[in-house]
C-alpha positions in Angstrom: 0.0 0.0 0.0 1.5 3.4 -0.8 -0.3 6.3 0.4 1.3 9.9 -1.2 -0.8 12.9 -2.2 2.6 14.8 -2.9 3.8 15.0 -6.5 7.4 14.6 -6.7 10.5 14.0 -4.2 8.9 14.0 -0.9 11.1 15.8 1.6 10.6 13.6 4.0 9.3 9.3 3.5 7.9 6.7 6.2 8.2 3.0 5.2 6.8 0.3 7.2 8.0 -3.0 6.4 6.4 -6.6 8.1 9.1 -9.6 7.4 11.6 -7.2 5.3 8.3 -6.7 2.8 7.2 -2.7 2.3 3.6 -2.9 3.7 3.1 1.2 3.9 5.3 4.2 2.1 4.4 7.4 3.4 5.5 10.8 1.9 4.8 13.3 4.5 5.8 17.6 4.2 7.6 18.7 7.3 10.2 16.9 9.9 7.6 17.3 12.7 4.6 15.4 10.5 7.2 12.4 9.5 8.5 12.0 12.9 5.4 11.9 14.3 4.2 9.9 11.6 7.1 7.4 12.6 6.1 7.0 16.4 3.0 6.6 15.3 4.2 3.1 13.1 6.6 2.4 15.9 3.3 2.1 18.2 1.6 0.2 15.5 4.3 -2.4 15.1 4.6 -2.8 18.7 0.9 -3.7 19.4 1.0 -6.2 15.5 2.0 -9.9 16.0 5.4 -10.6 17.5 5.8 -13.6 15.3 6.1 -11.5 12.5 9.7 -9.2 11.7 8.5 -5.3 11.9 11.2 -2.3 10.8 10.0 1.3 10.2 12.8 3.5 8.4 12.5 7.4 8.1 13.7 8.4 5.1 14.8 12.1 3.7 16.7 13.0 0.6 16.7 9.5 -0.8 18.9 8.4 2.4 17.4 6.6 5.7 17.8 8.8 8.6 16.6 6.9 10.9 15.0 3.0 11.9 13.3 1.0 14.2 14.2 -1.0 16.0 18.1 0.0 16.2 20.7 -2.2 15.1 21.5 -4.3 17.7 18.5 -3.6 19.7 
């Protein structure tokens, strides 16, 4: 599922992946609405099956600025 009302080269992307498949790409406007966006599938893959792998990356500029959960973690 991709869900992007923007037309080109987001500033800012949210990806959502269940067993290293994207499930949910998110463009969003401003740092504040993607890294709330993020928490927000952070939550979401916290309360979803443990059985199942979940990783949410934040992406800007085509590079990923940030993931959960943290290597290592």
């Amino acid at each position: 599922m991709e869900a992007s009302d923007l037309k080109q080269h987001p500033p800012f992307r949210v990806v959502t992946f269940r067993d290293d498949h994207e499930v949910i790409s998110e463009d969003v406007e401003t740092e504040v609405a993607a890294r709330t966006r993020f928490a927000s599938a952070i939550d979401l893959c916290q309360s979803r099956d443990a059985a199942h792998a979940h990783r949410v990356e934040l992406r800007s500029g085509g590079e990923t600025i940030e993931t959960w959960p943290q290597s290592g973690a």
